[in-house]
N, C-alpha and C positions, 0 to 999 in steps of 0.2 A: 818290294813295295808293300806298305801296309795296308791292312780293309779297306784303312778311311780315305786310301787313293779314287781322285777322279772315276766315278767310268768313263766318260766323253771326252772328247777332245780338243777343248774348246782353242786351246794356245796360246791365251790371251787372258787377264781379267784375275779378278783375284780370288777364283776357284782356282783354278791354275796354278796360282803363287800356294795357294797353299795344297794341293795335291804333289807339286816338283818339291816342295820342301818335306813333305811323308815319304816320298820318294828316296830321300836325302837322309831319314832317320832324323829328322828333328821337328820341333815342337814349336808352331806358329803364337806366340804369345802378344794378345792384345790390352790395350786399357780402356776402360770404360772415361773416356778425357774429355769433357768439355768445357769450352771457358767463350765469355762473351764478347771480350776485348779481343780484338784479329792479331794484333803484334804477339802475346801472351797463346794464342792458340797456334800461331806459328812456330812457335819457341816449344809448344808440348808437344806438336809434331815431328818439331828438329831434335829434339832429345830422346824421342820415341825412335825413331828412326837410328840414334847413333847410341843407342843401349844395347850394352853386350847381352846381345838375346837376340832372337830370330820373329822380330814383328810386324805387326802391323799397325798402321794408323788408324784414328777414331775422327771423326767429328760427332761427340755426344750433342744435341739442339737444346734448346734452353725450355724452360715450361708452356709460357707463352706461345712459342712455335707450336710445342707438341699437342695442344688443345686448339690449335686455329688463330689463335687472338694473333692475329699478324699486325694486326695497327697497334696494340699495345707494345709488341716486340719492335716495330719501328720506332715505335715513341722512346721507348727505353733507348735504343739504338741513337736514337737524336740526342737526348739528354746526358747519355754517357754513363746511363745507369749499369748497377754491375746485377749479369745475368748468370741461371745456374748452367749455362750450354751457350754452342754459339749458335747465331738465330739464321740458320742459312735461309732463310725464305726473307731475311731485311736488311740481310745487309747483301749491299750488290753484287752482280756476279764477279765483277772489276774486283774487289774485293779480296772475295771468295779464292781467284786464280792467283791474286799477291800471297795469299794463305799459304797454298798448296804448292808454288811454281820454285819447281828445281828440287822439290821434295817427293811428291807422291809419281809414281813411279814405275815400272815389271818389277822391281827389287824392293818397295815399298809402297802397296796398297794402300788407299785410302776409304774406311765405310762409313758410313752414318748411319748412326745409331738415333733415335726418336722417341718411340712409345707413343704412337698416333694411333688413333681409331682411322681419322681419317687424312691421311699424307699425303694427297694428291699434292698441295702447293711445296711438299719438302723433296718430293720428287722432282718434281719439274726444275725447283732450284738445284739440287744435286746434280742433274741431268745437264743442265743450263753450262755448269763449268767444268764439266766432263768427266764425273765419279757416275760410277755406277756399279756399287755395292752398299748394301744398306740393308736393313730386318725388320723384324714384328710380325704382324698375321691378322688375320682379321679376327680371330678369337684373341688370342694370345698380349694383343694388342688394344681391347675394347673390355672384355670383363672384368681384369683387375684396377682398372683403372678410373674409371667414372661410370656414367650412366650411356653414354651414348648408345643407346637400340642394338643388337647385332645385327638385324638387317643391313641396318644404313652402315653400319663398319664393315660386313659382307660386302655391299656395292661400291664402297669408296677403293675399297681394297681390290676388286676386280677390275676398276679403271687404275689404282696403282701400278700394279702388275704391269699393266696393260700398256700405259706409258713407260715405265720401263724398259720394256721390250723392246719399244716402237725406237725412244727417243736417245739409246746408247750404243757407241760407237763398237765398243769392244759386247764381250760376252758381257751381258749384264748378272748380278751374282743376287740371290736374295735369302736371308737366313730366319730361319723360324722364331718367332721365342718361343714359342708353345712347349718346348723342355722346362721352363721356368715358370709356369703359371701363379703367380704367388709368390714367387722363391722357394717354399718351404711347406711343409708338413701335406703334401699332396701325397699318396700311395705311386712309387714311378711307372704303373700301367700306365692310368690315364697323361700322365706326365710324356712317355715314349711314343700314345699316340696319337695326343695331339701334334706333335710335333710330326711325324709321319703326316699326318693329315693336312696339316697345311703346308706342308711340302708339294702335295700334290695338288693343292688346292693353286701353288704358284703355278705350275707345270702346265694344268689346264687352264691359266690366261698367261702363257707367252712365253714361263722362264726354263732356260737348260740349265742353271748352275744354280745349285741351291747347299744350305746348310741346315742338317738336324742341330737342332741345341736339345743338351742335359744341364739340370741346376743340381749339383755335389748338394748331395742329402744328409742324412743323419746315421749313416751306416756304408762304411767304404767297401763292403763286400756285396751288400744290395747292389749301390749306385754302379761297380763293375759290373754286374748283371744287367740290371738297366741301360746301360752304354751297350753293351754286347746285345742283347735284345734291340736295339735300335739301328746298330748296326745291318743286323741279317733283316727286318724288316724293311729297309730302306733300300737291301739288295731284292727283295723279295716283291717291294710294290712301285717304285720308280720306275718308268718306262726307259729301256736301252738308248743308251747316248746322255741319257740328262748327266752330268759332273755335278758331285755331291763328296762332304766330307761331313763326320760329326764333331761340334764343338762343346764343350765343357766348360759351364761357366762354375767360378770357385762361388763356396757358399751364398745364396741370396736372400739367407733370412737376418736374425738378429746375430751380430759380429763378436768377435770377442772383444772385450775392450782393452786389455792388456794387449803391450806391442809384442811381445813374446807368443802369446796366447794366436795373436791372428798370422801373424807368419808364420809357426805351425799350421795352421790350416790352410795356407796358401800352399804352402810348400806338401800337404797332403792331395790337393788337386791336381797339383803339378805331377805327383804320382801316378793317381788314378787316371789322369788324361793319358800318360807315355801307356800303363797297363794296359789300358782299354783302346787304344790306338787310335783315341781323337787325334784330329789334323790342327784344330786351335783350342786354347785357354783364353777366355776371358776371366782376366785378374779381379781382385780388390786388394785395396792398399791397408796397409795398419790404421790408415786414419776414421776407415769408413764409419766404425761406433761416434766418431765425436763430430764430423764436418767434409766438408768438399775436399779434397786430397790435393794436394801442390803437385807441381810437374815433378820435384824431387820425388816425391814420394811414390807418385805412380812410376817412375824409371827403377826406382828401387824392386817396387812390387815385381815389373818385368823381370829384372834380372835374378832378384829371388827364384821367382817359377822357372828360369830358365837354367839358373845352376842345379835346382831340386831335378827339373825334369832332365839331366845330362847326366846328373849322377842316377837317376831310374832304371836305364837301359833300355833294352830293347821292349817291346809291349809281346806280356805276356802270355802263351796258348790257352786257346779258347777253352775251359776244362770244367764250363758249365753244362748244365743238364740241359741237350739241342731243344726240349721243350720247357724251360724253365716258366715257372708261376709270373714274373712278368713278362716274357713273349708271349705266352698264351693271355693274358688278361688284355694286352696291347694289342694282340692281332685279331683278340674279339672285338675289341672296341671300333678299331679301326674296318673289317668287315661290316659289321651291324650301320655304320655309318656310310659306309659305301654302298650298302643294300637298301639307303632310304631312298638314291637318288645319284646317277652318276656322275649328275654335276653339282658340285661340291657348294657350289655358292649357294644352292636349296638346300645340301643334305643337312651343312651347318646347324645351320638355323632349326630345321627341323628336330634333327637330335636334340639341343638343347630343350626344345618347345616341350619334346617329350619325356625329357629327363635320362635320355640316353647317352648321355654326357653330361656328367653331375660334379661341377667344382666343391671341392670342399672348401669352407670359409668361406667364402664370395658371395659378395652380397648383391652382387646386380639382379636387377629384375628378370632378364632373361634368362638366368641362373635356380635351377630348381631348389636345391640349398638341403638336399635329401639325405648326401652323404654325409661322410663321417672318416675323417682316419685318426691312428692313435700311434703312438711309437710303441711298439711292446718290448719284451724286457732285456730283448737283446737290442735294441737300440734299433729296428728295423721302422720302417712307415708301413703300416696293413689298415685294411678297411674295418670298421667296424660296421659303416653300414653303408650301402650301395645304391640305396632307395631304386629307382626303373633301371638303372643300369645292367648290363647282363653280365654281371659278376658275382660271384660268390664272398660274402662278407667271412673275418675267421671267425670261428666259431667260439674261438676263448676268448674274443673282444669283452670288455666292461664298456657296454654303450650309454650308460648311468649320466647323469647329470652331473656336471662338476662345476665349480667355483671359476670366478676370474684368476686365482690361486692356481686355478691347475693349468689352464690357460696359459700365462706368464713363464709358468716352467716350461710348459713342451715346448715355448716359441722360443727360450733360452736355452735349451737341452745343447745345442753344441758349442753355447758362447760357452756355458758355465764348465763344460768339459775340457775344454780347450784354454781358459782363463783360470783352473783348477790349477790347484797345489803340486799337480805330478809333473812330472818333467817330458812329459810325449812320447815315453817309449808305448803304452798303452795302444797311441791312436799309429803309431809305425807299425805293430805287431798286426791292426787290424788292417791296416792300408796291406799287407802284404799275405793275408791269409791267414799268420800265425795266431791265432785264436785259443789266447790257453786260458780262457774264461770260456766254457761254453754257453748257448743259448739259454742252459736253464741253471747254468752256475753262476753267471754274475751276482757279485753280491752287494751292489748299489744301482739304485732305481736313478732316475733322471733329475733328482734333486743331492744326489750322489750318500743318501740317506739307505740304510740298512733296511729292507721291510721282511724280515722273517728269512729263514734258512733258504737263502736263493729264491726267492719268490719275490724280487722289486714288483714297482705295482708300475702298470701297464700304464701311462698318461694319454687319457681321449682328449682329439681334436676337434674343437668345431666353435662358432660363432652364433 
């Protein structure tokens, strides 16, 4: 059995499905699918389902749902407009069970996916037709996304939960994003723990089965560190009996736009997920740079990540340092916020008020906007500045001011390397350790430009 096995027992639910499949040595591979027409979301589920890979189903909701506007998604719903998701909160439950009936399953899960601050009415719909597995957080789900208060995404999220619990048959299952804040250019402390955190933020309103997520960063020897630090922290602050696995979602910032270029990077997630002994991959398809991905495409994307992660092998021994630079930055984080307050629906909020949780880039008001990170020249995420957080910024950061110029490359730093003229042995040597470029030998900076005898320049992040 690998790390990312259950600890609990639940027998049921799609914690379950995916702990018996770690069990089994194989790699739960999902798609990010939604579509707003019911015939067309049945057919991405029937295909999902009978794709040589080992998955799970999606109902991704459409915009409209995910901000509340339920009478707009009705109206769309009436008129026959075409939506980016299907609207589970408008169209009926009658519906909803022609969708799913004779497909989702103990052998094929079904979750929904959203991006809600506040999902009480996407709950109660899901609940309504008998799925109970679905994500977000109440941070994770309200900072990058609009304005909404973190309060009110606090309390909305604490009746979430809440019904959840109350209103599903089987084990109900709930997965963080807080691995993803962003998608991209966050340092993976704070990344490893918020996602811990609103882990346990589920746990104390209701839930036993939950999912850490990580978002695949800019450096495949980091993000195994980061996976593994999340790992042992999840064993270290979960309370006994709760069923937990970590998931890995492939790249979430800017894609490669070559089809070449981003199946390499699909197929490098698919790696680092087997290495690191995630229990799920959440995919992206080659199409993501240019539009909405067709049901080919995302059954392609599955089966891709799932011949990558068969030819991976087994997940690799643990052979980092038992205190590595992000377990210790994660499990400061994660203490200092546990010590504002043991229940988490205050300490929330508080940290951020105080800047004890500082997103970098994010511009929400509840957001102190202090930090800073920068990819340095080994292609790593590090802080350059930390503003009230209780971290340590690196010391050889350039916290300098830069251009929109500099901007556009770091947010491009893995399309253009992966969309790049070499052929991907590069990012295979790094996906597996072989590093015959050292940290201070590389001799191309992130714009893949020469800056002096091993010395690329460092590119800062921030907005």
């Amino acid at each position: 059995m690998t790390a990312d096995a259950a600890t609990g027992a639940s027998g049921a639910g799609f914690g379950a499905f995916v702990a018996a499949a770690s069990a089994a040595g194989r790699l739960v591979v999902q798609p990010r699918m939604g579509f707003g027409d019911p015939e067309l979301m049945r057919t991405g589920l029937a295909r999902t389902r009978a794709a040589t890979a080992h998955t799970a189903g999606t109902l991704t909701v459409d915009s409209y749902t995910r901000v509340g506007a339920l009478a707009a998604a009705r109206a769309a719903v009436a008129d026959g407009a075409r939506l980016n998701g299907y609207p589970i909160a408008a169209h009926s439950p009658d519906t909803t069970r022609a969708v799913l009936a004779g497909l989702r399953g103990p052998d094929f899960p079904v979750q929904v996916r959203h991006g809600s601050a506040r999902p009480e009415a996407i709950i109660r719909a899901l609940t309504d037709v008998g799925l109970d597995a679905t994500e977000g957080g109440p941070v994770s789900y309200c900072l990058p996304y609009g304005r909404t208060p973190l309060g009110e995404s606090v309390a909305a999220w604490v009746r979430a939960c809440e019904l959840l619990a109350e209103r599903s048959a089987a084990t109900p299952h709930l997965e963080s994003f807080g691995g993803c804040l962003l998608g991209q250019l966050c340092p993976p402390g704070l990344l490893v723990a918020m996602s811990v955190l609103e882990c346990l933020f589920f746990v104390q309103h209701g839930l036993r089965s939950v999912s850490l997520s990580y978002a695949q960063q800019t450096d495949a020897t980091q993000d195994e560190e980061a996976l593994r630090a999340l790992h042992r922290l999840a064993a270290e602050f979960l309370p006994a009996g709760v069923e937990h696995h970590v998931v890995l979602y492939t790249y979430m910032g800017v894609y490669p736009r070559t089809e070449s270029g981003a199946l390499r990077l699909l197929e490098a997630s698919a790696r680092l997920a087997v290495r690191s002994g995630a229990g799920r991959l959440i995919v992206k398809t080659a199409a993501e740079a240019h539009r909405i991905p067709t049901v080919d495409e995302n059954v392609r994307a599955l089966e891709t990540a799932a011949a990558a992660a068969a030819l991976a092998g087994a997940p690799t021994p643990d052979t980092a340092p038992e205190d590595s630079e992000i377990y210790q930055e994660a499990r400061t984080l994660v203490e200092t916020v546990l010590g504002l307050h043991p229940d988490l629906a205050r300490a929330l909020p508080a940290a951020f008020a105080r800047g004890l949780l500082d997103v970098p880039f994010c511009l929400h008001p509840d957001n102190a906007g202090r930090s800073l990170g920068y990819i340095d020249p080994a292609g790593r995420l590090r802080w350059a500045r930390t503003g009230a957080m209780p971290l340590r910024p690196d010391t050889g950061a350039d916290t300098s001011p830069f251009t929109s110029a500099g901007l556009l490359k770091a947010l491009r730093y893995v399309a253009d390397r992966y969309d790049g003229d070499g052929d991907g042995d590069r990012d295979r040597r790094e996906d597996t350790g072989d590093r015959r470029d050292g940290p201070g030998d590389r001799r191309d900076g992130p714009d893949g430009r020469r800056d002096g005898p091993g010395r690329p320049t460092a590119t800062a992040v921030t907005v």
